[in-house]
Backbone as CSV, one residue per row, in Angstrom:
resi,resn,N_x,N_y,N_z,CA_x,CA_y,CA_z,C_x,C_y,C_z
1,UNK,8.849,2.276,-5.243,9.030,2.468,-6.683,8.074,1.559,-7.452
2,UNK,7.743,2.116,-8.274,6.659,1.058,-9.946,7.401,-0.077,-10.146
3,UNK,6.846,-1.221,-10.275,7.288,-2.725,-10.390,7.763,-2.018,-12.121
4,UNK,8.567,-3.667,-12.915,8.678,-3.121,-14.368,7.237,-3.627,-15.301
5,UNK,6.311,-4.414,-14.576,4.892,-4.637,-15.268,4.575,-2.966,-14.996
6,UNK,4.226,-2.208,-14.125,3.705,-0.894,-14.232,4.383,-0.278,-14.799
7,UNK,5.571,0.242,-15.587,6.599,1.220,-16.020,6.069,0.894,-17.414
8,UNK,6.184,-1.022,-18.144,5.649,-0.986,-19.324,4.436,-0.694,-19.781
9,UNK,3.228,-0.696,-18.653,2.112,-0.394,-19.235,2.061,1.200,-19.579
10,UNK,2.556,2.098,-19.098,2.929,3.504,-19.122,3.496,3.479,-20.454
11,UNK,4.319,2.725,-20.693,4.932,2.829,-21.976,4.110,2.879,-23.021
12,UNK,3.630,1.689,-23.226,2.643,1.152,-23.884,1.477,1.768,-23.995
13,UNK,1.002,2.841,-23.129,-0.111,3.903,-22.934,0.831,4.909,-23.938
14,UNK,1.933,5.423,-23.907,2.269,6.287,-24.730,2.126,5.843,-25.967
15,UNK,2.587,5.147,-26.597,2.854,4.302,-27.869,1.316,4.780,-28.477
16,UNK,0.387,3.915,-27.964,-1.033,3.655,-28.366,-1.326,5.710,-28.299
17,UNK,-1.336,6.238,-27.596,-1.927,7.566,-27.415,-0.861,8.264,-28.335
18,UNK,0.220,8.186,-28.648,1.024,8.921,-29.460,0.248,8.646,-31.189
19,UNK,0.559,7.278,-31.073,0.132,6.901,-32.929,-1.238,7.534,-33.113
20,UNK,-2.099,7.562,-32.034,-3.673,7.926,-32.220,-3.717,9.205,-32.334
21,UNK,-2.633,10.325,-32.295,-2.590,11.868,-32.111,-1.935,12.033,-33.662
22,UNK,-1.354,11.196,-33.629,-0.431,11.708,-34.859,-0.721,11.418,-36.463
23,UNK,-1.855,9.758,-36.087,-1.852,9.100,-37.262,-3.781,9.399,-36.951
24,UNK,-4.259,9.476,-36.241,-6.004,9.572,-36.660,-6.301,8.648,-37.384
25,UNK,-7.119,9.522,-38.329,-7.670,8.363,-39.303,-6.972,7.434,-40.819
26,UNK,-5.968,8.140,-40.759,-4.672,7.477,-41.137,-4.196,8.751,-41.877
27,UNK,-2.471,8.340,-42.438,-1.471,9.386,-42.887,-1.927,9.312,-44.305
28,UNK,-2.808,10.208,-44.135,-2.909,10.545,-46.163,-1.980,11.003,-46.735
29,UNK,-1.039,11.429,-46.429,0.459,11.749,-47.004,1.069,10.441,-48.117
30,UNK,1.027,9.259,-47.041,2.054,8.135,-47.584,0.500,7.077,-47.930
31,UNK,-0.720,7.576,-47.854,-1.466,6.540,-48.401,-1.795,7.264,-50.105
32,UNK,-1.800,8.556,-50.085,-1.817,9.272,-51.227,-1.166,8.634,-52.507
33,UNK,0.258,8.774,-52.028,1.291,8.265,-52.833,1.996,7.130,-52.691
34,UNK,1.826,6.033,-51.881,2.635,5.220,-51.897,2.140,3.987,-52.121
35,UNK,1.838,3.011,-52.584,1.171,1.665,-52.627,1.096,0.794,-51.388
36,UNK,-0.035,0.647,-50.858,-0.116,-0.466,-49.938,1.064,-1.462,-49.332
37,UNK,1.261,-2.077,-50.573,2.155,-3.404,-50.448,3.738,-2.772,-50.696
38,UNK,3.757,-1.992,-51.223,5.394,-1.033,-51.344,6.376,-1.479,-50.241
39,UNK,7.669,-2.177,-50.409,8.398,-2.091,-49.142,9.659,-1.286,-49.450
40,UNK,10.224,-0.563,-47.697,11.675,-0.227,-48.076,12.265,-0.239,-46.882
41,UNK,13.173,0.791,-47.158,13.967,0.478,-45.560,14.618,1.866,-45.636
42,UNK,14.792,2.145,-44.500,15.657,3.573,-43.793,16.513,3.495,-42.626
43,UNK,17.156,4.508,-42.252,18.229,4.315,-41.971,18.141,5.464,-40.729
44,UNK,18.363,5.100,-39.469,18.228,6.250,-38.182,19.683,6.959,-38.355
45,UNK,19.710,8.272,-38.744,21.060,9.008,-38.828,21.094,9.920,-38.036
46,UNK,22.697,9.566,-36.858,22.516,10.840,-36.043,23.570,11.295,-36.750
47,UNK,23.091,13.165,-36.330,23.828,14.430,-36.638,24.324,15.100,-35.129
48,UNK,24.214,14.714,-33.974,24.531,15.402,-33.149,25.511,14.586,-32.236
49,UNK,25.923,14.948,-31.355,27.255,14.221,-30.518,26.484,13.709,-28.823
50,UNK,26.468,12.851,-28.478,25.922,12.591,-26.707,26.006,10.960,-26.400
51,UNK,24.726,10.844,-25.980,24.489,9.508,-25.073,22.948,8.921,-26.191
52,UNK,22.869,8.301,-26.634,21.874,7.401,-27.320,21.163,6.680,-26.964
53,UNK,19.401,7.397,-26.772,18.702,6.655,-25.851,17.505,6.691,-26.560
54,UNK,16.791,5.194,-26.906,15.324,5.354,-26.944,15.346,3.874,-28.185
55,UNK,16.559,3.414,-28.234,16.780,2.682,-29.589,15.750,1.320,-29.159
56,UNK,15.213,1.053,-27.676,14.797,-0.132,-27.755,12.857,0.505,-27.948
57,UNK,12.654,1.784,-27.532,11.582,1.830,-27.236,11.202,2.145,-28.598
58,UNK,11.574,2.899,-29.633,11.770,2.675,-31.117,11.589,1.715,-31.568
59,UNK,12.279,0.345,-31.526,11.340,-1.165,-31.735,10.164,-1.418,-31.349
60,UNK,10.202,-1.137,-30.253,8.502,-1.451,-29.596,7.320,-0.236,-30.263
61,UNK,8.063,0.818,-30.682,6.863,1.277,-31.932,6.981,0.968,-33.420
62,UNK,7.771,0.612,-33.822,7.975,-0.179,-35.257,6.959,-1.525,-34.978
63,UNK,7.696,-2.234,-33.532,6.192,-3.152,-33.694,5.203,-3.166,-33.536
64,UNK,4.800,-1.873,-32.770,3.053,-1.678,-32.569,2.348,-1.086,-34.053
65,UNK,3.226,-0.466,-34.489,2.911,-0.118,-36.232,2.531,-1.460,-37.105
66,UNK,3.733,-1.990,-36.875,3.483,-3.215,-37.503,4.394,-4.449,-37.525
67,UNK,4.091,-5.746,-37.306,4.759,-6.688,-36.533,5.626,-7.114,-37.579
68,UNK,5.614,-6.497,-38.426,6.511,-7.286,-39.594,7.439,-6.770,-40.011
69,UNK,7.877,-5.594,-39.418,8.536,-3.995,-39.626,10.412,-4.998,-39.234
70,UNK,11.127,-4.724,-39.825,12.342,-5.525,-39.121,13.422,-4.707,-38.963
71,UNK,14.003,-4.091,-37.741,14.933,-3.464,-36.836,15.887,-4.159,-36.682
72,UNK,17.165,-3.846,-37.527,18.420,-3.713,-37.588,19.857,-2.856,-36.533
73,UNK,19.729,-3.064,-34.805,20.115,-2.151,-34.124,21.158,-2.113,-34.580
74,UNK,22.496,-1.040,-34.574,23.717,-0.801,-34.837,24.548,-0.380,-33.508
75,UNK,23.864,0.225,-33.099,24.020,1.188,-31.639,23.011,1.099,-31.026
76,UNK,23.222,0.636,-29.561,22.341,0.880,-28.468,22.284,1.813,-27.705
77,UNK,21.379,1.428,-26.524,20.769,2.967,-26.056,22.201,2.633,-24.602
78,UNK,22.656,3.824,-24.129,23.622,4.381,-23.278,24.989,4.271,-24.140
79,UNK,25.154,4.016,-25.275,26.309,3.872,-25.679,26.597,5.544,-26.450
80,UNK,27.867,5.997,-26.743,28.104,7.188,-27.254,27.668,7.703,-28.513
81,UNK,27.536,8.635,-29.063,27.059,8.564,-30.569,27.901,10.133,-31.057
82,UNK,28.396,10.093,-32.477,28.993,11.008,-32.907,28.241,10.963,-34.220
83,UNK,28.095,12.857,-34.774,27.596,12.923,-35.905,28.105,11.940,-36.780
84,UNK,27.123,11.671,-37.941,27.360,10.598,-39.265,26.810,9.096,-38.779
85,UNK,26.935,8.656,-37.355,26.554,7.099,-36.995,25.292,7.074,-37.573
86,UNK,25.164,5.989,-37.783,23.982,5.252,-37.987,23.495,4.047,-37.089
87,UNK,22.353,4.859,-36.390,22.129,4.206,-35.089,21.090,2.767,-35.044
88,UNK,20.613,2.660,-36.624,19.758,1.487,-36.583,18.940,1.325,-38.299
89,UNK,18.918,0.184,-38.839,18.214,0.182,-39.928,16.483,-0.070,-40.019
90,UNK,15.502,0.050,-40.322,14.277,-0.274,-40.252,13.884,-0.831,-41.888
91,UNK,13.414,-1.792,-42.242,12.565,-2.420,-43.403,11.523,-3.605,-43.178
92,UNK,10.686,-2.888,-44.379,9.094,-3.561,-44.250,8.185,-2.295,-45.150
93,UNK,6.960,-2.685,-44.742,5.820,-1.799,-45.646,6.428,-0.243,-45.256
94,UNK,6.221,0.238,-46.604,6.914,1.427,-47.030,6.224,2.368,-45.700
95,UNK,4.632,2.246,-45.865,3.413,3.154,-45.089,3.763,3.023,-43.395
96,UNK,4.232,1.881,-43.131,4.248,1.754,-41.784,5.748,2.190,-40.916
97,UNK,6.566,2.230,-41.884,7.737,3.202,-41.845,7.228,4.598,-41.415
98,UNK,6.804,5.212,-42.135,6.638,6.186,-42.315,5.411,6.742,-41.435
99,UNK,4.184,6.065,-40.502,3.755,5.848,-39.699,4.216,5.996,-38.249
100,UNK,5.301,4.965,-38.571,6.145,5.289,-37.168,7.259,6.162,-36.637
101,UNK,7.827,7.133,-38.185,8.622,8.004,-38.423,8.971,8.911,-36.957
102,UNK,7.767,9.429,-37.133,7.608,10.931,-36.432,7.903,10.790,-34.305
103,UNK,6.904,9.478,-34.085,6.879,9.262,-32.893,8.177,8.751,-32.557
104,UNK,8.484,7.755,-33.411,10.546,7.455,-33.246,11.556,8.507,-32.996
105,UNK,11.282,9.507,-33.647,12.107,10.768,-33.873,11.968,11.428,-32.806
106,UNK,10.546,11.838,-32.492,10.659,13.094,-31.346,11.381,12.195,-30.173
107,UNK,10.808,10.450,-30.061,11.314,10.551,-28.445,12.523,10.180,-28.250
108,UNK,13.022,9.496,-29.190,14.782,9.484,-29.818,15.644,10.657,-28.971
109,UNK,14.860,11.759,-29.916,15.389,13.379,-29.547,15.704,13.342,-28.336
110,UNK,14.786,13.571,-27.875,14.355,13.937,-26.139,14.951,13.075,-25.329
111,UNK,14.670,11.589,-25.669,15.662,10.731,-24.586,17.353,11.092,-24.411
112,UNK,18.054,10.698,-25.779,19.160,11.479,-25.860,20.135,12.289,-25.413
113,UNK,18.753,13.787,-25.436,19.143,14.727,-24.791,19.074,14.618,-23.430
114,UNK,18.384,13.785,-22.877,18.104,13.679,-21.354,19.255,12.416,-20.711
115,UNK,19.611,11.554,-21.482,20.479,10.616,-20.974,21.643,11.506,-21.322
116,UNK,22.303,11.992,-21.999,23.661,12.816,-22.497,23.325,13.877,-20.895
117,UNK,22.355,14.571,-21.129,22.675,15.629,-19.905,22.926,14.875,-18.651
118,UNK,22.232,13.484,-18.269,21.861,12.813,-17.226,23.704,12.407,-17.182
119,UNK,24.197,11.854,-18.303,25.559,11.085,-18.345,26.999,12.106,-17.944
120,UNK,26.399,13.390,-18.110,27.047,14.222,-17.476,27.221,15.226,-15.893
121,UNK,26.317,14.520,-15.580,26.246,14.771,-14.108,26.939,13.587,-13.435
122,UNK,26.485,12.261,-13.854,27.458,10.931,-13.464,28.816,11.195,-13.545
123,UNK,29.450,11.820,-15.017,30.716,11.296,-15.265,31.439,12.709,-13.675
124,UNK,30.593,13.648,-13.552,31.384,14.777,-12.681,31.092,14.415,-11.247
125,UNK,30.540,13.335,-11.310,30.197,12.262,-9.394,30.566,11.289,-9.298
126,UNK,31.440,10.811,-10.581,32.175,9.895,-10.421,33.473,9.480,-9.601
127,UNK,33.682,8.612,-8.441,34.492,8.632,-7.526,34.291,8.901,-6.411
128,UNK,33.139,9.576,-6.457,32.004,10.041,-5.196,31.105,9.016,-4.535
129,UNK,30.320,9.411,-3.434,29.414,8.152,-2.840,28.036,8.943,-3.463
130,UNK,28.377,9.933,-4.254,26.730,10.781,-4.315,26.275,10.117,-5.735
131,UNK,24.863,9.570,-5.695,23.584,9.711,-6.838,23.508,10.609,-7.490
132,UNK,22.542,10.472,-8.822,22.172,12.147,-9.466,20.632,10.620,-9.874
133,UNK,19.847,11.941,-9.352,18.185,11.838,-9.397,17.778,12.505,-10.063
134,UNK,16.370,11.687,-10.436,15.606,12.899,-11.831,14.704,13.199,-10.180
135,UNK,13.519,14.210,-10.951,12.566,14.449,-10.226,11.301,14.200,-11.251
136,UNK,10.153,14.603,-10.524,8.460,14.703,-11.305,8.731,15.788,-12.350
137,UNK,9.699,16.481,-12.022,9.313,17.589,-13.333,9.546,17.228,-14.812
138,UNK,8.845,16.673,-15.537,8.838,15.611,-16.399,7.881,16.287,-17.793
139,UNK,7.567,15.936,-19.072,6.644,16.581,-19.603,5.411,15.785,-19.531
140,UNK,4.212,16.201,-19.328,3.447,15.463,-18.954,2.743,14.224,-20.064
141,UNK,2.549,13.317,-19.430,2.240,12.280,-20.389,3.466,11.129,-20.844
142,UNK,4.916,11.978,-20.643,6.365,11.539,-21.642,6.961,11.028,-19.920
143,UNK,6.532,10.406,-18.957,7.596,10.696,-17.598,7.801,9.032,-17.778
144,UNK,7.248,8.559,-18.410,7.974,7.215,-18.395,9.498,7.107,-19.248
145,UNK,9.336,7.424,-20.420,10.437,7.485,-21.252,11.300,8.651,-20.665
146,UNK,10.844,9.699,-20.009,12.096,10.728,-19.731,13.353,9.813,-18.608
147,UNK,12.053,9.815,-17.438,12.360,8.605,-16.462,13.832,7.866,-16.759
148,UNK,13.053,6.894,-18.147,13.788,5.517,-18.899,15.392,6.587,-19.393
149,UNK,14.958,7.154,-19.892,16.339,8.192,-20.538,17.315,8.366,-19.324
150,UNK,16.758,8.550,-18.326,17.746,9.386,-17.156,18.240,7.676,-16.625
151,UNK,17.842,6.642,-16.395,18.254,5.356,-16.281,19.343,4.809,-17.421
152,UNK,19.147,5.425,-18.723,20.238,4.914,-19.644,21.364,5.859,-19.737
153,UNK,20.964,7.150,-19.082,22.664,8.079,-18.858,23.427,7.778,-17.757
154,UNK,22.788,6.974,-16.701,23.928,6.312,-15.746,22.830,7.205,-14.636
155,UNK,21.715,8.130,-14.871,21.227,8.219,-12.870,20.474,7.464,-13.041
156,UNK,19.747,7.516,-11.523,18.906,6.844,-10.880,17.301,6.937,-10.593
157,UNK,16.223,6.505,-10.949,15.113,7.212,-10.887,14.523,7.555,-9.222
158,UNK,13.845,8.954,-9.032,13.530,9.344,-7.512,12.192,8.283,-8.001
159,UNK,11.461,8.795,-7.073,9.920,8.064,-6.993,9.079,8.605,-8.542
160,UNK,8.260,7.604,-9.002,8.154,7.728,-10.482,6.738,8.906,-10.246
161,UNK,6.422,8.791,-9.288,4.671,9.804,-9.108,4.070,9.720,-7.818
162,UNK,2.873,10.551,-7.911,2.541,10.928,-6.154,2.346,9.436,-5.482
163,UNK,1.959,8.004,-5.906,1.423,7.103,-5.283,2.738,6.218,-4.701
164,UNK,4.081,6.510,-5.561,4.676,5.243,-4.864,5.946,5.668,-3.947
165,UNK,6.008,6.690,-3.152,6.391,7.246,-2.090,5.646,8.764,-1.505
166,UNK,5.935,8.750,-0.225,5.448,9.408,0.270,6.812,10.613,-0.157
167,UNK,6.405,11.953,0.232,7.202,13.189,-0.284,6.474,14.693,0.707
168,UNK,7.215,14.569,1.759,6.465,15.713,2.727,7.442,17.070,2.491
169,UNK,7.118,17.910,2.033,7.965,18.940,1.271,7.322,20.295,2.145
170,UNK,7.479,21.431,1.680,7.333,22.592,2.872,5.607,22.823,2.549
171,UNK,4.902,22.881,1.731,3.467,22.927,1.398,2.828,22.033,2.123
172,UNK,3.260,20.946,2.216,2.669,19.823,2.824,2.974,19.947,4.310
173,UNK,4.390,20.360,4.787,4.173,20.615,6.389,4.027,21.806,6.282
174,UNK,3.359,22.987,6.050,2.611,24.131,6.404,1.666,23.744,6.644
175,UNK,0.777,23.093,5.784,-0.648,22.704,5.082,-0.915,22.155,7.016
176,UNK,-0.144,21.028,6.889,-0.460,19.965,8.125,-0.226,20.346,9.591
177,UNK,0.573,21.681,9.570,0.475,22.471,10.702,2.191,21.737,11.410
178,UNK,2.977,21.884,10.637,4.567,21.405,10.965,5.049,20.506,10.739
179,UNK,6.024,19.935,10.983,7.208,19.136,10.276,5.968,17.657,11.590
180,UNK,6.215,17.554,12.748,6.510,16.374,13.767,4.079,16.321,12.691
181,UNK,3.815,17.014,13.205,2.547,16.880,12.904,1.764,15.951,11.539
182,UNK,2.978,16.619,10.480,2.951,15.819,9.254,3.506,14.490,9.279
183,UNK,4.495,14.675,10.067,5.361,12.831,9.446,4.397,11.693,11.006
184,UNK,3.644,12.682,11.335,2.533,11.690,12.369,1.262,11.288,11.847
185,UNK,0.711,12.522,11.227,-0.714,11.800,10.234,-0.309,11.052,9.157
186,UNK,1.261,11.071,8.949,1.626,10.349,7.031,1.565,8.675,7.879
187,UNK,1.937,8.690,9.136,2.559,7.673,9.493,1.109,6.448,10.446
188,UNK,0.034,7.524,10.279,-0.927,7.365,10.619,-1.704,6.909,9.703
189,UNK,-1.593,7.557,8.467,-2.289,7.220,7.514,-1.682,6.106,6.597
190,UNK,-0.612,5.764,7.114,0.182,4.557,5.798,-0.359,3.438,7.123
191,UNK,-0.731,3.163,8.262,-1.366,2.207,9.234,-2.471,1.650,8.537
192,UNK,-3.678,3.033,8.351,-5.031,2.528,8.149,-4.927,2.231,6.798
193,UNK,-4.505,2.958,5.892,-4.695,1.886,4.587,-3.861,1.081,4.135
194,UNK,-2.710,0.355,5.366,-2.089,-0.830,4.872,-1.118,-0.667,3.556
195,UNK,-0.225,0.369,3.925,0.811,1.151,2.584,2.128,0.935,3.126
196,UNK,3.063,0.264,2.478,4.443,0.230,3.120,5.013,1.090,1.505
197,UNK,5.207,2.608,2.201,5.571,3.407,1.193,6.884,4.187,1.790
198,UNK,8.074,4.510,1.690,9.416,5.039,2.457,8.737,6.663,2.385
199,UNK,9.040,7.384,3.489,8.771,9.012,3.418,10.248,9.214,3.628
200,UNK,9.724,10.676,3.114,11.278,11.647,2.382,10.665,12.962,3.266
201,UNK,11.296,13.973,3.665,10.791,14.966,4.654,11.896,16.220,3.766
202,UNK,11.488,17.150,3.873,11.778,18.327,3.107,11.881,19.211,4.070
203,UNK,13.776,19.572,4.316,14.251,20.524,5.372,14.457,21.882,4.853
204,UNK,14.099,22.731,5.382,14.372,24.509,4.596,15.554,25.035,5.402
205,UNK,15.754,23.698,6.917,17.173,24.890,7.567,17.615,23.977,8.715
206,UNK,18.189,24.232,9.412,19.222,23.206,10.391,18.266,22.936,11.547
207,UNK,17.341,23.839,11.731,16.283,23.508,12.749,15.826,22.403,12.590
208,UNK,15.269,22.648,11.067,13.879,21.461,10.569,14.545,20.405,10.372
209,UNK,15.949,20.357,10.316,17.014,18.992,10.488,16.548,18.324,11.849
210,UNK,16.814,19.174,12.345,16.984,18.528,14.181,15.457,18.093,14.639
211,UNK,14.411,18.736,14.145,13.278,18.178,14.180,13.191,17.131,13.513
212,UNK,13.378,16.364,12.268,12.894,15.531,11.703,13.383,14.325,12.654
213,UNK,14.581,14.732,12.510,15.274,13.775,13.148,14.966,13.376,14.789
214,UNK,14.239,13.916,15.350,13.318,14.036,16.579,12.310,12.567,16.153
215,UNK,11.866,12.367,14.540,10.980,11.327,14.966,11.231,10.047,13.764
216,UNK,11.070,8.852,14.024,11.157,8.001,13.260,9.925,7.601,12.328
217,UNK,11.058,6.602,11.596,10.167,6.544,10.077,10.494,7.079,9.002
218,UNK,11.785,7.635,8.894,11.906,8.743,8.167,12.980,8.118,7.239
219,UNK,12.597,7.921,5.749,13.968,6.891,4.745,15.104,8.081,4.661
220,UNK,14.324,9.376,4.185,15.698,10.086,3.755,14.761,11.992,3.910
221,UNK,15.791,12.446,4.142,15.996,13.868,4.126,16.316,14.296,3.121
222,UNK,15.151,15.704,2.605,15.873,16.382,1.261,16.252,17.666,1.871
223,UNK,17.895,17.686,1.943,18.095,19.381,2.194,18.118,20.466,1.007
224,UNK,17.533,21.044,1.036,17.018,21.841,-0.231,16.976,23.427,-0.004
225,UNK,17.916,23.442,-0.646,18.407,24.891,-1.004,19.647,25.309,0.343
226,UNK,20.241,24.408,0.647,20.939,24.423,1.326,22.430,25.305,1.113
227,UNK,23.312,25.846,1.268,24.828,26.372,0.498,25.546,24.998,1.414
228,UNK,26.455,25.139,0.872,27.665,24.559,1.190,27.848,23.645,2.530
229,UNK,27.832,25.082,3.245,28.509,24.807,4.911,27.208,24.112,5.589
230,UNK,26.310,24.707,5.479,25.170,24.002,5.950,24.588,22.860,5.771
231,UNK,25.304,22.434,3.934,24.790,20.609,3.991,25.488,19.903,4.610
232,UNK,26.704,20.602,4.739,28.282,19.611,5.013,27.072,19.287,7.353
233,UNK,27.009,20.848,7.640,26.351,20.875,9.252,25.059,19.632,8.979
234,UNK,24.512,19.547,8.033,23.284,18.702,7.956,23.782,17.010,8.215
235,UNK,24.372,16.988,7.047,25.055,15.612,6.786,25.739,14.819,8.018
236,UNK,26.273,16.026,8.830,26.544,15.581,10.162,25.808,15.488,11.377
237,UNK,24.630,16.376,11.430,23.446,16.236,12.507,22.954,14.397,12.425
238,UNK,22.459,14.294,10.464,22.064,12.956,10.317,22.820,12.335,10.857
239,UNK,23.802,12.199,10.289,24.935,10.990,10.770,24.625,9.605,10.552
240,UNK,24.074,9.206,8.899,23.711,8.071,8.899,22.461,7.348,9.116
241,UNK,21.788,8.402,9.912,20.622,7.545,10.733,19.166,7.900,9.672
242,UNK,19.248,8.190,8.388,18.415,8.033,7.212,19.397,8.682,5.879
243,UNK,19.200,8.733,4.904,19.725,8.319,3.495,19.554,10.539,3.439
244,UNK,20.024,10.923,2.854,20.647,12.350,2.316,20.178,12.459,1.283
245,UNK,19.378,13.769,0.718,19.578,14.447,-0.543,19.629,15.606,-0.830
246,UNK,20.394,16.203,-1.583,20.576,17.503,-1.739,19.645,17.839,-2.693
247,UNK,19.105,18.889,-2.707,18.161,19.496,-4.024,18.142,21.238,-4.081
248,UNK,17.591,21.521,-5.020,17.576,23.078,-5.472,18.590,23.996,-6.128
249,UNK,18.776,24.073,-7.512,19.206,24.282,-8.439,20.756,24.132,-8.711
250,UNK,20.488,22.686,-8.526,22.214,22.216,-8.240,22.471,22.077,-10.005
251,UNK,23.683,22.296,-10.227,23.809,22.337,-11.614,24.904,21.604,-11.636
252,UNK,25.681,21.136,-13.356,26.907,20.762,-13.570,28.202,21.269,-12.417
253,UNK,28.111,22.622,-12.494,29.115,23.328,-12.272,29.010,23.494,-10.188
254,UNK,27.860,23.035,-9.746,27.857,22.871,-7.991,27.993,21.416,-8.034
255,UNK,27.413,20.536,-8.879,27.268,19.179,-8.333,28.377,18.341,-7.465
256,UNK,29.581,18.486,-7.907,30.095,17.885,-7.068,30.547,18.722,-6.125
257,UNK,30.708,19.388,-5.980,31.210,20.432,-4.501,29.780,20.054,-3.338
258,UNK,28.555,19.923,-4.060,27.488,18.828,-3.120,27.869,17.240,-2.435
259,UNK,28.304,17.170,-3.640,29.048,15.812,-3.194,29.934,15.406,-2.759
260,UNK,30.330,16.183,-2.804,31.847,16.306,-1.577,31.160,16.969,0.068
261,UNK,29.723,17.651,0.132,29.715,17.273,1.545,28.664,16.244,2.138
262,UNK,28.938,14.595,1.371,29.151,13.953,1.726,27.179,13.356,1.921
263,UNK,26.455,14.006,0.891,25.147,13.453,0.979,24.988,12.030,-0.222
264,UNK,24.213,11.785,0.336,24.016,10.052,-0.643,23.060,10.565,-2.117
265,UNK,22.336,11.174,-2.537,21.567,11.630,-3.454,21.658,13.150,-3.575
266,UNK,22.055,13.465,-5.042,21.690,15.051,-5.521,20.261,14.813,-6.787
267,UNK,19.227,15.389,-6.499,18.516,15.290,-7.570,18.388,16.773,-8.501
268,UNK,17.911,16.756,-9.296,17.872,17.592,-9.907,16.788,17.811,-11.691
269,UNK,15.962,18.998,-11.159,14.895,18.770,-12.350,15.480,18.794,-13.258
270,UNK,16.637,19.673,-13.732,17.266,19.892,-15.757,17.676,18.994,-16.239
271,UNK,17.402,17.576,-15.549,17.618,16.796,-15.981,17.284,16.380,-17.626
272,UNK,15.579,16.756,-17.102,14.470,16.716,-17.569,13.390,18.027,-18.272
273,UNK,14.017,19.008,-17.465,12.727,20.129,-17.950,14.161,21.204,-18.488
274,UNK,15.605,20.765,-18.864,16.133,22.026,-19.321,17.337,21.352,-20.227
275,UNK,16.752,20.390,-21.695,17.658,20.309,-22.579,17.086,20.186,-23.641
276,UNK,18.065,20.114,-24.785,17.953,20.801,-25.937,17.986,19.386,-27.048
277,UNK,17.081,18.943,-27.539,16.497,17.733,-28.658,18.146,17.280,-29.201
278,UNK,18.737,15.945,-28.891,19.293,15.541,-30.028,19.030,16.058,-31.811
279,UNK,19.987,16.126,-32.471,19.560,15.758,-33.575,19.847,14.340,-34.404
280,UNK,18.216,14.098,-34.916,18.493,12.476,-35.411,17.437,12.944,-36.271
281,UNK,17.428,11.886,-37.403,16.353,11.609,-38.383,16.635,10.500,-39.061
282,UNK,15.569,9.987,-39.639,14.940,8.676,-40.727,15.046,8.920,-42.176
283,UNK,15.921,8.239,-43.100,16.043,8.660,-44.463,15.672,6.904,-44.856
284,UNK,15.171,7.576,-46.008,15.463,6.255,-47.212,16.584,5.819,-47.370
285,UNK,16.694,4.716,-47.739,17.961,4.421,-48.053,17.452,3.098,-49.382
């Protein structure tokens, strides 16, 4: 996994590349009409009901706007939020408010929605020994903060991108000419360039179970697309002897019936690629 020096520079790459898309050569809107030196303050109002996520990374663009900007939290990020709250105050230069408006808002939205969906896969695995994992399917450019979102609804992050685990999935043992063939050149190739990276092996059926498990090295098994009876047969071939995950279009309504046969990780992309924007916005006040 990314140390937290690599996760913030990602951050911090968004921040800088967001304001530069949005603001150019500056917001002639609020330089039009508003005076330089003008100060005020506004008020983050949610309208929608979930999990509240993004309130710290929201400071860290109020201060890249401008260091003088002063954030009033009310509500933090994993805590509940019901229409009418008021999740945080902002005052300082009127322009730099309003600067940082837009980029606050969208990822507000999006985190939100991704920790609320994320907080609802937890609360239905709760009591269970099973995880809920994001995956890569992320929007591109945003996988740090989606990532960060799915960490403040209560899951767990899988590997953040291709470099900091290995991930041998069915493309990759076709490609390599089989399951024993692939986890021998991965294991070959993490030798010569001196990589202590965990591999994950990607089973399509009870065979490719019994093969993996034929060779060591192996952190965890993804059984994927598995039904029922067959993870419960999987879970027992392993028997412990590497870490479990279930994957392929496990939803609210399967998740725990996964977890009840008894695998250590369910991941799942909708975490991330299938919800619907909080609503929040920035008023004067």
């Amino acid at each position: 996994m990314i140390t937290q020096e690599q996760f913030q520079k990602e951050v911090d790459l968004i921040i800088k590349n967001a304001i530069r898309e949005d603001v150019g050569d500056g917001d002639h809107s609020s330089l039009a009409c508003i005076p330089a030196h003008a100060s005020g303050k506004a008020k983050l109002l949610v309208k929608d009901n979930g999990i509240l996520a993004g309130v710290n990374f929201a400071y860290q663009v109020f201060q890249y706007v401008d260091k003088n900007l002063i954030v009033e939290k009310f509500i933090d990020d994993g805590e509940q939020i019901v229409n009418g709250d008021v999740a945080l105050y902002v005052s300082g230069n009127s322009q730099s408010i309003l600067k940082a408006e837009r980029l606050v808002l969208n990822a507000m939205q999006r985190m939100s929605a991704i920790a609320t969906k994320t907080h609802e896969f937890a609360k239905i695995l709760k009591g269970t020994n099973t995880k809920i994992l994001d995956t890569r399917k992320t929007t591109p450019g945003l996988r740090a903060l989606e990532k960060w979102a799915v960490k403040i609804g209560g899951g767990e992050n899988h590997r953040f991108a291709l470099y900091d685990m290995i991930m041998l999935k069915d493309n990759h043992i076709d490609f390599a000419g089989g399951i024993t063939k692939a986890i021998d050149k991965t294991k070959q190739y993490l030798k010569e360039k001196d990589l202590d990276l965990k591999i994950i092996v990607e089973a399509r059926n009870l065979d490719e179970i019994e093969e993996i498990l034929s060779n060591s090295g192996v952190h965890r098994i993804l059984i994927d697309n598995f039904n029922y009876e067959d993870t419960r047969k999987a879970v027992k071939m392993i028997n412990g002897k590497c870490q479990t995950e279930s994957s392929g279009g496990i939803t609210l309504e399967t998740a725990k019936h996964y977890a009840n046969c008894g695998v250590d990780f369910i991941s799942s992309g909708a975490l991330t690629h299938s919800v619907y924007n909080l609503d929040l916005s920035l008023k004067a006040v």
